[in-house]
C-alpha positions in Angstrom: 83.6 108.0 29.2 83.1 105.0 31.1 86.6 102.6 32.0 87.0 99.7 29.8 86.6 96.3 32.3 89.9 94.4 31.9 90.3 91.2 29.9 89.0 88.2 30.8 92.3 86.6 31.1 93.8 89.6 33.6 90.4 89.0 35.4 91.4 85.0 35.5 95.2 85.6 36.9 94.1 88.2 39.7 91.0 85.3 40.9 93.5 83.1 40.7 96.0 85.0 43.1 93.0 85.8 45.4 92.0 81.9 45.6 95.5 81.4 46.2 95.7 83.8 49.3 92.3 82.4 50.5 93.4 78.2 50.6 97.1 79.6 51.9 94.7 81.6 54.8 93.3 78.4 55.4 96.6 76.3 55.5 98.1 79.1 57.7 95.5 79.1 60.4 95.7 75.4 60.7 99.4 75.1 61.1 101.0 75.8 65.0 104.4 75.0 64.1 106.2 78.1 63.5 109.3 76.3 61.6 106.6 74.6 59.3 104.8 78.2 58.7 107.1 80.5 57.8 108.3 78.5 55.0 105.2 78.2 53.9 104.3 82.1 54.2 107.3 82.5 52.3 106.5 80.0 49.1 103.1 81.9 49.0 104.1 85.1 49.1 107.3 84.8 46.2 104.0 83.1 44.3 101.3 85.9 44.8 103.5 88.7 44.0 105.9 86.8 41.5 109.2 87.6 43.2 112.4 86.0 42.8 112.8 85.8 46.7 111.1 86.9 50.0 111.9 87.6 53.1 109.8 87.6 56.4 110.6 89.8 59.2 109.2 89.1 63.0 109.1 92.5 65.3 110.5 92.0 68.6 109.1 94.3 70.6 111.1 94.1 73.7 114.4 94.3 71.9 113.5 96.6 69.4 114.6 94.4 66.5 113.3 92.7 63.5 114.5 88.8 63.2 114.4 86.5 60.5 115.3 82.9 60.3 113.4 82.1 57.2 115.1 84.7 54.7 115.8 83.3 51.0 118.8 82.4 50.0 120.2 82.6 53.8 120.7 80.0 55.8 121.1 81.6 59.1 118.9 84.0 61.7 119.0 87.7 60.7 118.3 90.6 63.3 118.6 94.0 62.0 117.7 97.2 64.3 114.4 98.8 64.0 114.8 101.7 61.1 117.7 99.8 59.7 117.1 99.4 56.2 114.2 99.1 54.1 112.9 96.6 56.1 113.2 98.4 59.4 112.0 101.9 58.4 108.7 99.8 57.4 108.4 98.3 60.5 109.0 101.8 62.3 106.3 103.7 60.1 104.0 101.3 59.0 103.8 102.2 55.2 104.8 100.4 52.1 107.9 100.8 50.5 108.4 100.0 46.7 111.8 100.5 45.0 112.0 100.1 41.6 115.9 100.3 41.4 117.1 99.2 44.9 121.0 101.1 43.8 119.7 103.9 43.0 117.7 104.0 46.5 119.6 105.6 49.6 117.2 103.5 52.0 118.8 100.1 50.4 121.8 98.9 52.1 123.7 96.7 49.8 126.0 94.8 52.3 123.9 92.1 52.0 124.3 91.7 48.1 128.0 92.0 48.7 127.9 89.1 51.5 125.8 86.9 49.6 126.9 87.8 45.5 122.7 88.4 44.9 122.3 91.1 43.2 118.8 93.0 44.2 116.9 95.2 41.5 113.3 95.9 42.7 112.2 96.0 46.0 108.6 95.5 47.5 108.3 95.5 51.2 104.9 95.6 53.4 103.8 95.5 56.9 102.4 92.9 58.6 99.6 93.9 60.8 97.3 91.8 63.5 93.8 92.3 64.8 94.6 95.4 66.0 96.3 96.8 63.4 99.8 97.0 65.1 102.8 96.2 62.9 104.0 92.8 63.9 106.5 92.2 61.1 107.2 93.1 57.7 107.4 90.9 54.1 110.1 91.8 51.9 109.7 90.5 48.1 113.0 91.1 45.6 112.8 91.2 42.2 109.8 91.0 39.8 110.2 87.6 37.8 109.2 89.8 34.6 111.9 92.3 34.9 109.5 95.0 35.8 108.7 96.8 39.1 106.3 95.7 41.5 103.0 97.0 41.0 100.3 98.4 42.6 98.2 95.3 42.8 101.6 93.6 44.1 101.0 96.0 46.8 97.3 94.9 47.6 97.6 91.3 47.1 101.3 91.2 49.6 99.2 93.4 51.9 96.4 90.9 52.3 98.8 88.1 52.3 100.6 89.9 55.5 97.2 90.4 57.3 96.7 86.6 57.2 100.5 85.9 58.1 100.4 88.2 61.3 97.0 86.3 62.6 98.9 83.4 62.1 102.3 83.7 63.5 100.4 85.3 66.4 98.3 82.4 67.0 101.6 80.2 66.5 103.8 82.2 68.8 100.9 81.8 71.2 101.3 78.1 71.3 104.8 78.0 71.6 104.0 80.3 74.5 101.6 77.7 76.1 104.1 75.1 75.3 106.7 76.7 77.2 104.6 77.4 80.2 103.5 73.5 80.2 107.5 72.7 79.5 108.4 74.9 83.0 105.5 73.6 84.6 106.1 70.2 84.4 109.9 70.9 84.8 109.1 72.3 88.2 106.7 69.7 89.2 109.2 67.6 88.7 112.0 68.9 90.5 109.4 69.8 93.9 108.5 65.5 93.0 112.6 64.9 93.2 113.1 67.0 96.4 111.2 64.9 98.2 113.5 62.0 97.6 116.8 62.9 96.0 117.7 59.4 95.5 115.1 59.0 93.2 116.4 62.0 91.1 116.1 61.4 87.2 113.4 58.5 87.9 110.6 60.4 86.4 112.8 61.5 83.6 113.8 58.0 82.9 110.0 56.7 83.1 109.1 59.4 80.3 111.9 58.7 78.1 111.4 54.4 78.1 107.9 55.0 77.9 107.6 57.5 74.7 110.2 55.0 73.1 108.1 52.0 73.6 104.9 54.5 72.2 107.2 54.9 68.8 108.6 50.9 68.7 104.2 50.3 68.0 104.6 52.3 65.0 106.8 49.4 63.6 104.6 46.6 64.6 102.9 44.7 61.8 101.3 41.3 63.9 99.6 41.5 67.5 97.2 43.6 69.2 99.1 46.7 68.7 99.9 46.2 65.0 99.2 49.4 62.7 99.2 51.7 66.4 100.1 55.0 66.0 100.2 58.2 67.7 100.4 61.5 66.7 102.8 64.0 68.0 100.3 65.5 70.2 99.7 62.3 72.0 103.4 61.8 72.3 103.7 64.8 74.2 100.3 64.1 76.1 102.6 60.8 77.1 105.3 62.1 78.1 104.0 65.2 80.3 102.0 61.8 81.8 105.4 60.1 82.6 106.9 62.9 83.9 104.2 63.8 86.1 103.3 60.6 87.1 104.3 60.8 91.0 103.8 64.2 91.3 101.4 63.2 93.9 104.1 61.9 96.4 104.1 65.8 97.7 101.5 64.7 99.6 102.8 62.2 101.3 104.8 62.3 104.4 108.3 62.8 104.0 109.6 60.4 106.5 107.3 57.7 105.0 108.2 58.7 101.9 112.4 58.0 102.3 112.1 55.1 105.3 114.9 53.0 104.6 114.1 50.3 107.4 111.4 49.3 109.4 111.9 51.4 112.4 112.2 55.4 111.9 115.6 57.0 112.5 114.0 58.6 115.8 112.7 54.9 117.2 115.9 53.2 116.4 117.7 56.1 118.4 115.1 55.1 121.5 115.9 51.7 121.2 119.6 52.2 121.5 119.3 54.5 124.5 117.4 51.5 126.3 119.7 49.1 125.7 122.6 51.4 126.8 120.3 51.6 130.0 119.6 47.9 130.3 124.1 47.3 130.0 124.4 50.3 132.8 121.4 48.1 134.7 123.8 44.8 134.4 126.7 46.7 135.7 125.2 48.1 138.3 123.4 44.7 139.3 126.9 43.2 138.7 128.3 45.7 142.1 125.5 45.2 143.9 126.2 41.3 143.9 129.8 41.4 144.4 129.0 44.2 147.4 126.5 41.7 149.0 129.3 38.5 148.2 132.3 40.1 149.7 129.8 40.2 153.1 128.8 36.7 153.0 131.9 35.2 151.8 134.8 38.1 153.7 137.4 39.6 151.6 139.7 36.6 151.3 137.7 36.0 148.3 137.4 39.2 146.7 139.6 37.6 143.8 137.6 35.5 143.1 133.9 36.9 143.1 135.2 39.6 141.0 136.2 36.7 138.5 133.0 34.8 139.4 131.1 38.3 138.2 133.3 39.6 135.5 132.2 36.3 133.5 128.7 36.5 134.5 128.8 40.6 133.6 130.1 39.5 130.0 128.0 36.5 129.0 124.7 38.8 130.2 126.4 42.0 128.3 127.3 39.2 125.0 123.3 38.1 125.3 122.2 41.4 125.6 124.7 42.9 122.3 123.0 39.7 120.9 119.5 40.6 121.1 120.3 44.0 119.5 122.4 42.7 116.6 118.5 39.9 116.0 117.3 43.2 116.2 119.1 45.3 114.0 119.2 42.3 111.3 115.1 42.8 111.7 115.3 46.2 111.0 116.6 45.9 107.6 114.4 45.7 104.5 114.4 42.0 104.0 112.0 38.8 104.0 111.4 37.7 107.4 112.3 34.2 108.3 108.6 33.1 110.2 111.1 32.0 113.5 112.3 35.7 113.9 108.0 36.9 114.4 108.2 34.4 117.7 111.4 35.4 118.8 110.3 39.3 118.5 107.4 38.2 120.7 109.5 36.6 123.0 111.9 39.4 123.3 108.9 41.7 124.6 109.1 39.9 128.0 112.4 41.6 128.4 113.1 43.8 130.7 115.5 46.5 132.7 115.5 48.7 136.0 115.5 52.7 134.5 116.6 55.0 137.3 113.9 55.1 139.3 114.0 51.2 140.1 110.7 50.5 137.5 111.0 47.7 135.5 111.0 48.6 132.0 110.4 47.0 128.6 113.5 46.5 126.2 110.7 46.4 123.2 107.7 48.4 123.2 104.7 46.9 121.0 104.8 49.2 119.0 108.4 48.6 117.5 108.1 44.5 117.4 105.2 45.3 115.2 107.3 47.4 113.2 110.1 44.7 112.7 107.4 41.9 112.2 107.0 43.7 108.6 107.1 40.5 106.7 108.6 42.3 103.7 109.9 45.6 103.2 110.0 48.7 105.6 106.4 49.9 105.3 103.3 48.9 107.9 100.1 47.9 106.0 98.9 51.6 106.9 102.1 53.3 105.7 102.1 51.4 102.1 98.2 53.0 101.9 99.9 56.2 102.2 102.5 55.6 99.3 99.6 54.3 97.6 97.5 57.2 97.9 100.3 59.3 96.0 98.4 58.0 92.6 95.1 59.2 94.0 97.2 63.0 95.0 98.0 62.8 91.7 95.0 62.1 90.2 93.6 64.9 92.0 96.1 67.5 91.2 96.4 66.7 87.4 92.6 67.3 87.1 92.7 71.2 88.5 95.1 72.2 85.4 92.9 73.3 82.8 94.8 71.3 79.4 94.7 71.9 76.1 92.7 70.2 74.2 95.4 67.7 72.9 96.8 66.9 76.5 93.3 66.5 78.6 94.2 62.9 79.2 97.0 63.4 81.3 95.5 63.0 84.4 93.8 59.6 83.2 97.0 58.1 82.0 99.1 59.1 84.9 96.2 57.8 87.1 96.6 54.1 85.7 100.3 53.3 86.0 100.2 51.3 89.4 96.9 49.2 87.8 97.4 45.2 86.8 95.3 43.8 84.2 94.5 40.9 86.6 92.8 43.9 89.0 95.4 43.8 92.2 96.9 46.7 91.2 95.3 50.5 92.8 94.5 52.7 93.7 91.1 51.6 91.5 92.1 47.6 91.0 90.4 48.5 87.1 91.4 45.8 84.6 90.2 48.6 81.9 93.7 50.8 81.7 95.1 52.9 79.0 97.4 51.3 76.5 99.7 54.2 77.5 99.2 53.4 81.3 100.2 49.8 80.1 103.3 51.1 79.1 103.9 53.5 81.8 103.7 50.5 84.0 106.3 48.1 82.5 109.2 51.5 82.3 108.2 52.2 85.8 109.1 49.1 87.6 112.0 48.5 85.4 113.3 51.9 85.9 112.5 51.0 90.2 113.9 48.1 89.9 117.2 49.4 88.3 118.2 52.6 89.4 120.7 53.1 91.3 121.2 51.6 95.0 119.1 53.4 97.8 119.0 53.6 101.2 115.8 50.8 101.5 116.9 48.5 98.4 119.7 47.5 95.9 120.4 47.9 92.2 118.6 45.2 90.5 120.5 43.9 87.4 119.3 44.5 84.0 118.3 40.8 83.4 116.8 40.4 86.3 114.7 43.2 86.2 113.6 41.5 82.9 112.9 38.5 84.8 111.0 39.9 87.2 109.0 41.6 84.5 108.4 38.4 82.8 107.4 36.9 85.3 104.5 39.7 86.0 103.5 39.4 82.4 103.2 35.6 82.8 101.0 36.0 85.8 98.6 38.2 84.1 99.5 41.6 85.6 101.7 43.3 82.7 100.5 43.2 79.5 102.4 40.3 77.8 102.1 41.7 73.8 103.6 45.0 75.6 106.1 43.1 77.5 107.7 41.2 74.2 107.9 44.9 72.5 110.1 46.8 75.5 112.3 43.1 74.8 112.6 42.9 71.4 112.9 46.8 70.5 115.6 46.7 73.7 114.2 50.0 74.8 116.0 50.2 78.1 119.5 50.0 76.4 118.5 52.2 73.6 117.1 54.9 75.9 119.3 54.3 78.9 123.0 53.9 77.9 124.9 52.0 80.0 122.3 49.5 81.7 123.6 46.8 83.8 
């Protein structure tokens, strides 16, 4: 006798239920967030099988435990041991477990009823298995809505439901896998950046928080250029792994260039000190050698007074001599230099002192007056195209890691923070730069401007840093409409408490 088909309306619910599993498949395999898709797992599943409540159980291999942060009708993480409970012994044999009457069951353990005051009935609980058909988790369902027992098409349908969820948590764990790596990656990076210069520790932190900030004050914009702008979250974190990274290319640039604090190296300043110890031994010995000579000539009657004769003459050559170093030293710092000290330098090069030997030596070598005839600064013309070349280093170093899909401009963003819109920025000198680049720019020098005193420059106030900003934007090189948000959304003193 052949089986009767079923109604058309039992035919209707179970289509129904399948569709459902199908648009939920597609829902799941879109969604990376693992916070956002277990929820979601869950709201599907209590539907499909019409339960009261679900759970969802994650395996963790490596601790032998099943953990759950997304259980109904508790609010925080569960872990229970492999073959703990009904949910365990499913994820330690792979089969299905249905309980019609959960007291009656020895496998049920009711301390969580007794915890909670939920009172369980019926039971449903089915692996979740991946590609490979491992068990990766388990799906618990409680109580049949009807009153009834969970059936066997309950069974199919939370089965099916489970295959898509494991594909899907997978695939989300696997991001937040690949987010972590980028996390410690950049982390590092930075750190080996900060190494380099410890008193620039926290800079590129700083420069990623100010920046991302002004990113989120465009949102709010409803007038200018950048009215309506919006990113998405994926472009926020594109930004900031940017900022972070954005001088990770000073590992390639020499160390002592890198930290010089004053126009002559620590190692040259040394030389130059040891030469004018020489040149004050030289006047004391030039000193005897008169009064030696005088005491002939003029007999030792006068002894008295040729040693008073060259005791003054010993000092006011000793006083010129400590006052050419002190010129010197005043050079040496990292300030503007007065266009009277480049002749004077010049003029000091004719100096000279009697080393051991008898030769006549330079007090100045060429190469050090053309070190303290740096106009402004500390760095040579050909040592500020090595600081320069950090952006190109980090260009060049951004573009060997292979980024996802939603972080493949990082190495174009970074690339762009030293550029002007007028074109006399580098390394390129493009007018054409990112909007985030723009940004990047303005947190950058405020954040150099600001930080914390260092061996080559002092803290700049807070409103003078935002002078010296306006007075970029004015002249074409910061982006003005940029400029006016970092002001009026007061990003540095809502990022950075505590801003002079």
């Amino acid at each position: 006798m052949l089986a009767q088909p079923a109604p058309l309306p039992e035919l209707n619910r179970r289509l129904a239920k399948l569709t459902s599993i199908l648009d939920v498949a597609k829902a799941m395999s879109a969604e990376r967030d693992l916070d956002l898709l277990l929820p979601l797992i869950l709201f599907e599943a209590t539907k499909v099988v019409e339960a009261d409540r679900c759970s969802l159980f994650i395996l963790d291999r490596e601790r032998n435990e099943l953990w759950s942060k997304v259980a109904q009708g508790s609010k925080n993480e569960i872990r229970l041991p492999v073959g703990s409970g009904v949910a365990g012994q499913v994820a330690q044999t792979g089969a299905v477990i249905n309980i019609p009457d959960a007291y009656a069951d020895a496998r049920f353990n009711r301390s969580f009823d007794i915890s909670s005051g939920y009172q369980t009935k019926t039971i449903l609980c089915v692996p979740m298995r991946d590609a490979g058909g491992e068990v990766t988790g388990v799906i618990q369902a409680l109580n049949k809505l009807d009153g009834a027992s969970f059936n066997a098409e309950d069974e199919e349908l939370l089965l099916a439901l489970g295959a898509q969820a494991a594909g899907a948590i997978e695939n989300a764990l696997l991001h937040e896998d690949i987010n972590r790596l980028f996390e410690g990656f950049v982390s590092a990076s930075v750190v080996a950046i900060e190494s380099r210069d410890p008193t620039t520790a926290g800079h590129s932190g700083r420069v990623a928080d100010l920046t991302v900030a002004m990113a989120q004050a465009l949102e709010h914009l409803s007038t200018g250029p950048y009215a309506h702008t919006r990113f998405s979250a994926g472009e926020l974190q594109e930004l900031r792994y940017a900022s972070l990274l954005h001088d990770f290319g000073k590992v390639g640039v020499r160390e002592p260039v890198l930290v010089k604090a004053e126009k002559l190296y620590p190692h040259e300043l040394e030389g130059l000190r040891a030469r004018f110890q020489l040149a004050r031994k030289d006047l004391q010995l030039q000193s005897y050698r008169r009064r030696i000579e005088a005491v002939k000539v003029r007999g030792h009657a006068n002894l008295a007074e040729i040693e008073a004769e060259e005791e003054e003459r010993l000092a006011r050559e000793a006083g010129q001599l400590d006052e050419v170093m002190a010129f010197i030293l005043s050079c040496n710092r990292p300030t503007v230099l007065a266009q009277g000290n480049f002749e004077r330098l010049h003029e000091l090069g004719g100096l000279r002192f009697v080393d051991a030997h008898g030769e006549a030596q330079p007090l100045l070598l060429p190469g050090e007056i053309q070190s303290l005839s740096i106009a402004r600064g500390t760095l040579s013309p050909e040592e500020r195209r090595e600081i320069e070349s950090h952006v190109e280093h980090t260009y060049r170093f951004l573009s060997q890691i292979p980024w996802t899909r939603t972080l493949r401009r990082v190495p174009e963003i970074a690339y762009a923070h030293h550029e002007k819109l007028d074109g006399t920025g580098y390394p390129r000198a493009e007018k054409d730069i990112p909007v985030q680049s723009r940004m990047m720019s303005i947190c950058d020098i405020y954040d150099a401007l600001t930080a914390s005193d260092r061996p080559y420059k002092k803290a700049v106030p807070h409103t003078l840093a935002l002078d010296i900003l306006k007075r970029e934007s004015d002249a074409g090189q910061l982006d003005p409409a940029l400029y006016t948000v970092f002001i009026e959304a007061d990003i540095p003193r809502r990022v950075l408490q505590g801003v002079k």
